[in-house]
C-alpha positions in Angstrom: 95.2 -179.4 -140.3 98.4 -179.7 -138.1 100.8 -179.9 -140.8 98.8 -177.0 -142.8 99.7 -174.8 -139.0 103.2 -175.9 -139.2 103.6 -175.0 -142.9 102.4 -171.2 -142.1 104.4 -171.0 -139.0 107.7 -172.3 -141.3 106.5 -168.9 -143.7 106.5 -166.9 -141.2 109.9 -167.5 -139.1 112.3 -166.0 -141.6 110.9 -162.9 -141.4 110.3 -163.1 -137.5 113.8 -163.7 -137.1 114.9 -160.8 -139.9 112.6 -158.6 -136.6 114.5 -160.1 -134.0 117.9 -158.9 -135.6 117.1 -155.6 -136.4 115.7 -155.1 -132.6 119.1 -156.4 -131.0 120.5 -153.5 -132.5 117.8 -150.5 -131.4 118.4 -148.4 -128.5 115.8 -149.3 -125.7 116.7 -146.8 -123.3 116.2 -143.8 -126.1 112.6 -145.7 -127.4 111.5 -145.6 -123.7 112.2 -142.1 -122.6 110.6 -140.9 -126.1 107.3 -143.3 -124.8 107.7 -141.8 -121.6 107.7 -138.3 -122.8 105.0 -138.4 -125.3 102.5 -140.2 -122.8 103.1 -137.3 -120.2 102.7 -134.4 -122.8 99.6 -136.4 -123.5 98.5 -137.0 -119.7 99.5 -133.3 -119.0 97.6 -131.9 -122.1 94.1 -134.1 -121.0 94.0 -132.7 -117.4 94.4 -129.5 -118.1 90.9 -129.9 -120.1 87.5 -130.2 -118.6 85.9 -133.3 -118.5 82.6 -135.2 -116.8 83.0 -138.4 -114.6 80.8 -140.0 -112.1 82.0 -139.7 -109.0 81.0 -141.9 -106.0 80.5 -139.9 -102.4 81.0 -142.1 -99.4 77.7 -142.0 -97.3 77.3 -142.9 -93.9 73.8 -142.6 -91.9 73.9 -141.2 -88.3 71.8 -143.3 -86.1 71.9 -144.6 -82.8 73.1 -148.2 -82.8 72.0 -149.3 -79.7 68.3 -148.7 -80.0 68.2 -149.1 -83.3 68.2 -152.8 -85.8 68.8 -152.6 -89.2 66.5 -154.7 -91.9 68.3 -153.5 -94.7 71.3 -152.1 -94.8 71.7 -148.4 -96.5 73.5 -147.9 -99.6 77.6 -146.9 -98.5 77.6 -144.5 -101.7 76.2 -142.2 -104.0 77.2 -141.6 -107.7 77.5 -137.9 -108.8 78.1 -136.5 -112.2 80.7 -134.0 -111.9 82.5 -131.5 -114.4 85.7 -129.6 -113.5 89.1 -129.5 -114.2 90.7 -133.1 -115.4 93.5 -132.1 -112.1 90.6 -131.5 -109.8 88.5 -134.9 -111.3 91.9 -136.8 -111.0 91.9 -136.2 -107.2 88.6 -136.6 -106.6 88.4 -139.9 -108.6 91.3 -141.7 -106.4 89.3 -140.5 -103.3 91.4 -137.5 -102.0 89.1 -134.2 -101.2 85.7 -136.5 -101.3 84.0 -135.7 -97.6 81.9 -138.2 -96.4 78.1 -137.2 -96.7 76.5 -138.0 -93.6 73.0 -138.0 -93.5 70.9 -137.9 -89.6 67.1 -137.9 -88.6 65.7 -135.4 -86.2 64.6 -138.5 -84.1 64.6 -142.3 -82.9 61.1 -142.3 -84.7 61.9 -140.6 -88.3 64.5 -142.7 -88.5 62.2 -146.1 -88.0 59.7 -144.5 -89.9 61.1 -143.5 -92.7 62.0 -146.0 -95.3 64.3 -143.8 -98.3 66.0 -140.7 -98.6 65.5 -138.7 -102.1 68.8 -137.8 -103.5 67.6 -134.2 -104.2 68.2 -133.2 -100.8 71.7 -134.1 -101.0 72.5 -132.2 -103.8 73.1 -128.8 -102.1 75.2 -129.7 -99.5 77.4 -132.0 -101.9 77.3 -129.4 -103.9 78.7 -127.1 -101.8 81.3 -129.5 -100.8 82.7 -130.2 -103.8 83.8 -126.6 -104.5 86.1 -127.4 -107.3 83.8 -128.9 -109.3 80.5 -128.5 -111.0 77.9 -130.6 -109.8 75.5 -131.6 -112.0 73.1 -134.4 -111.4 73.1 -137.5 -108.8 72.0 -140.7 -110.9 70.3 -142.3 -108.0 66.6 -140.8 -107.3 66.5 -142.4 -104.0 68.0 -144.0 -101.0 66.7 -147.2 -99.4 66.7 -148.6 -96.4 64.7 -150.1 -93.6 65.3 -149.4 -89.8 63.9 -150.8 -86.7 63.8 -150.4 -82.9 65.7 -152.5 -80.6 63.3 -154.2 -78.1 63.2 -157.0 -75.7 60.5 -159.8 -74.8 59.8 -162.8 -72.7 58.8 -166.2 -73.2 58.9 -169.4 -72.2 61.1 -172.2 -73.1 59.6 -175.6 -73.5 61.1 -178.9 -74.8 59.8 -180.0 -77.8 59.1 -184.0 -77.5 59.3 -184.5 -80.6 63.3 -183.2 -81.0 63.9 -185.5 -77.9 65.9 -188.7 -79.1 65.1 -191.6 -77.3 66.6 -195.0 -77.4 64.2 -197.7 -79.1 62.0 -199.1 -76.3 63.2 -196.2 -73.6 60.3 -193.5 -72.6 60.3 -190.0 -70.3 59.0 -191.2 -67.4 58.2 -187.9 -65.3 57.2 -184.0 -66.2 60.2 -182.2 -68.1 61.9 -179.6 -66.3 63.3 -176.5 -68.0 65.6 -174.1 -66.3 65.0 -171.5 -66.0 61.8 -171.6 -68.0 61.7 -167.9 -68.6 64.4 -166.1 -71.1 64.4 -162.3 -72.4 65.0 -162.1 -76.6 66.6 -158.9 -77.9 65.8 -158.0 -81.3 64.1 -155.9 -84.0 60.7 -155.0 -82.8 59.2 -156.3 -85.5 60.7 -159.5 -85.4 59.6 -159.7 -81.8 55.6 -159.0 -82.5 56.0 -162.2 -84.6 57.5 -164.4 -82.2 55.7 -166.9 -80.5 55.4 -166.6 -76.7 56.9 -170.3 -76.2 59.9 -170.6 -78.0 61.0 -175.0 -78.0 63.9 -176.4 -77.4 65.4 -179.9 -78.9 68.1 -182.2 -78.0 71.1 -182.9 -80.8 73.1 -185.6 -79.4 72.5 -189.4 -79.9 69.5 -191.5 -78.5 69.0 -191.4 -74.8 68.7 -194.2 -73.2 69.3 -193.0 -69.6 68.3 -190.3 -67.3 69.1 -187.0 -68.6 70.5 -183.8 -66.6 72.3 -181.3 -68.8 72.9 -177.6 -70.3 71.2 -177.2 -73.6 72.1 -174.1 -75.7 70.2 -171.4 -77.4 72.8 -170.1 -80.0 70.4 -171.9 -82.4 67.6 -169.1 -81.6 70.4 -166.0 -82.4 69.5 -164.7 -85.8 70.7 -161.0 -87.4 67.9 -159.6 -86.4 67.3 -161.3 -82.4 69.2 -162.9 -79.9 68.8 -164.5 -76.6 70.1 -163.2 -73.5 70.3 -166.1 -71.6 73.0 -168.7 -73.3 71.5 -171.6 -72.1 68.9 -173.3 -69.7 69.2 -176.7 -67.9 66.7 -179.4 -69.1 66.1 -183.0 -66.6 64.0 -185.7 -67.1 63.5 -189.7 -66.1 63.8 -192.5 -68.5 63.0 -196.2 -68.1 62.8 -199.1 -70.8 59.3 -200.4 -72.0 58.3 -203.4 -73.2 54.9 -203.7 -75.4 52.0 -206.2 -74.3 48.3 -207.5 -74.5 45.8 -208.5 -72.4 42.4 -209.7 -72.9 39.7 -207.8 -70.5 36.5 -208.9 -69.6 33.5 -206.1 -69.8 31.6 -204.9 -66.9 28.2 -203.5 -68.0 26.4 -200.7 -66.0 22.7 -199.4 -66.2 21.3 -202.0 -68.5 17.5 -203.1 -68.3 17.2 -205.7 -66.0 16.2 -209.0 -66.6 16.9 -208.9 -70.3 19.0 -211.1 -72.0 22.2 -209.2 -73.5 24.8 -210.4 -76.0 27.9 -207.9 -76.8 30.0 -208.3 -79.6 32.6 -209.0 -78.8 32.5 -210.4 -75.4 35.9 -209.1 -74.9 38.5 -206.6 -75.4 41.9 -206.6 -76.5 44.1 -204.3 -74.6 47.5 -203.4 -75.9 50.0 -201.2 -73.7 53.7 -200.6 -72.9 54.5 -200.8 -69.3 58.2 -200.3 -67.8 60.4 -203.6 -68.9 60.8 -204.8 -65.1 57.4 -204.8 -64.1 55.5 -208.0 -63.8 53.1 -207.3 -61.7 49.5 -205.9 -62.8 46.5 -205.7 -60.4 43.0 -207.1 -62.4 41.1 -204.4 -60.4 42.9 -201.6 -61.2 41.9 -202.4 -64.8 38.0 -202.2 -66.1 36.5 -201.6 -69.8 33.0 -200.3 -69.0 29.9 -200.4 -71.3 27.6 -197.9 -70.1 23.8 -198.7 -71.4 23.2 -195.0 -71.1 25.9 -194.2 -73.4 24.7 -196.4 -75.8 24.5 -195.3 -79.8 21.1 -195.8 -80.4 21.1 -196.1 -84.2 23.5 -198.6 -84.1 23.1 -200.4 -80.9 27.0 -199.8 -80.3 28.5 -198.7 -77.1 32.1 -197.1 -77.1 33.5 -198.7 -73.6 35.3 -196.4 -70.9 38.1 -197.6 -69.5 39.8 -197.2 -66.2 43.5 -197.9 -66.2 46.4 -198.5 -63.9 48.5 -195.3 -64.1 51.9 -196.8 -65.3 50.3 -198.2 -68.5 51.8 -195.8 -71.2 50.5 -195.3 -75.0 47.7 -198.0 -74.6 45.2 -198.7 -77.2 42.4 -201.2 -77.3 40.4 -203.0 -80.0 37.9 -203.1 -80.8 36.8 -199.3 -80.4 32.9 -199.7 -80.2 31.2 -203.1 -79.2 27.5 -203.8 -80.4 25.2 -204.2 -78.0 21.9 -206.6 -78.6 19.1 -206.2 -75.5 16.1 -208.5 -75.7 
């Protein structure tokens, strides 16, 4: 295939080269001012016919910005065909004598309200505009667009505790504080009906492992359409380390028959908890599983126990969850 490429391209040289000679000797200056010449006679000759182009007419929609949000942005043009003069399309075509067609709303509330604009209504008043040429037809039938108040509205900040990254074993020890708890959003009204009256809050930074007192910001709630106009609130909260551990716990029973015999199954209960890592001390009495005889399932003889707790246990859980109760 190569040397096939090659063998044409050989054929071929002598007579490129034969081309090249004879051009060294034409006069370039004279060729150019003929091609010069003749395309002007012809540029000349077509604008001084008439002709039809579409023509775009800058828009721009009168509003007021700061009590209105827009949803969807209105179109920036509108396509007209035009006939005239090829001088007079020339102009118009590179954007000199093309007014801007500014279209306004009697009120705040047309404006929101309305959601297009038909293009027949333009026509007149481009029309009369455009005085050179002859206006025929605008391509587009409508104008869309979507407008919206501006509003405000309060809510609450919370932290969610589920954004809050804690160090393995480490747990909030106190009630999260928020401040201020309170901040005003500024936004489409629409886009404020939606919104929830608590708005959370989480914590990007690495785990936590230590008391925490700092500034967290609320950029992340800013969207095109709503802002908040606070920048940020202080959040504070406790932390201690906790280790996980079990107990067995005897039952106390409570408004069973007397003198019956009772056997529970199991006689015992297995209580698993975290408590903070450096205390060691736990008081027996402050810690009772009761199995009340009143509460007692009757179609299974089972008895789900109640259970009073010291209140620095944390996440606890207990097996078994219901214990079957015999009475003879």
């Amino acid at each position: 295939m190569l040397q096939s490429i090659i063998s044409r391209l050989n054929e071929y040289l002598p007579i490129l080269g034969e081309f090249y000679t004879k051009a060294k000797g034409w006069d370039w200056k004279v060729i150019g001012i003929c091609f010069f010449t003749s395309f002007t006679f012809w540029l000349f000759n077509a604008l001084s016919d008439d002709h039809n182009y579409d023509l775009n007419i800058p828009l721009r929609f009168a509003y007021n910005t700061e009590k209105v949000v827009v949803l969807q942005s209105p179109p920036e043009n509108v396509t007209v065909n035009v006939s005239g003069n090829g001088w007079n399309l020339f102009k118009s075509s590179i954007g000199a004598d093309v007014p801007t067609e500014i279209i306004s709303f009697e009120s705040l509330n047309t404006a929101v309200s309305s959601k297009f604009v038909t293009t027949r209504t333009l026509l007149p008043k481009i029309s009369s505009k455009l005085k050179e040429l002859q206006v025929n037809y605008i391509l587009q039938d409508s104008l869309f667009f979507d407008f919206d108040t501006l509003s405000k509205k309060e809510v609450f900040v919370n932290l969610d505790k589920s954004r809050i990254p804690l160090g393995k074993g480490f747990k909030i020890t106190n009630e999260i504080v928020v401040i201020p708890n309170k901040i005003i959003l500024e936004g489409a009204s629409s886009v404020l009906m939606k919104t929830d009256d608590t708005v959370f809050i989480g914590i990007d930074e690495g785990e936590i492992d230590e008391d925490f007192n700092d500034e967290i910001s609320l950029d992340y709630l800013s969207t095109d359409l709503m802002r908040p106009l606070t920048e940020s609130v202080g959040v504070s909260f406790k932390v201690s380390e906790f280790d996980q551990r079990s107990i067995n716990v005897g039952l106390e029973l409570i408004n069973f028959p007397k003198d019956s015999s009772i056997k529970v199954e199991p006689s015992s209960a297995v209580l698993n908890y975290y408590i903070e890592k450096d205390e060691q001390y736990m008081p027996r009495d402050s810690l009772k599983f009761i199995l009340d005889y009143n509460k007692m399932d009757k179609q299974n003889n089972t008895i789900k126990p109640k259970l009073i707790i010291p209140p620095y246990f944390v996440d606890y859980y207990f097996a078994p969850e219901k214990f079957k109760i015999n009475v003879e």
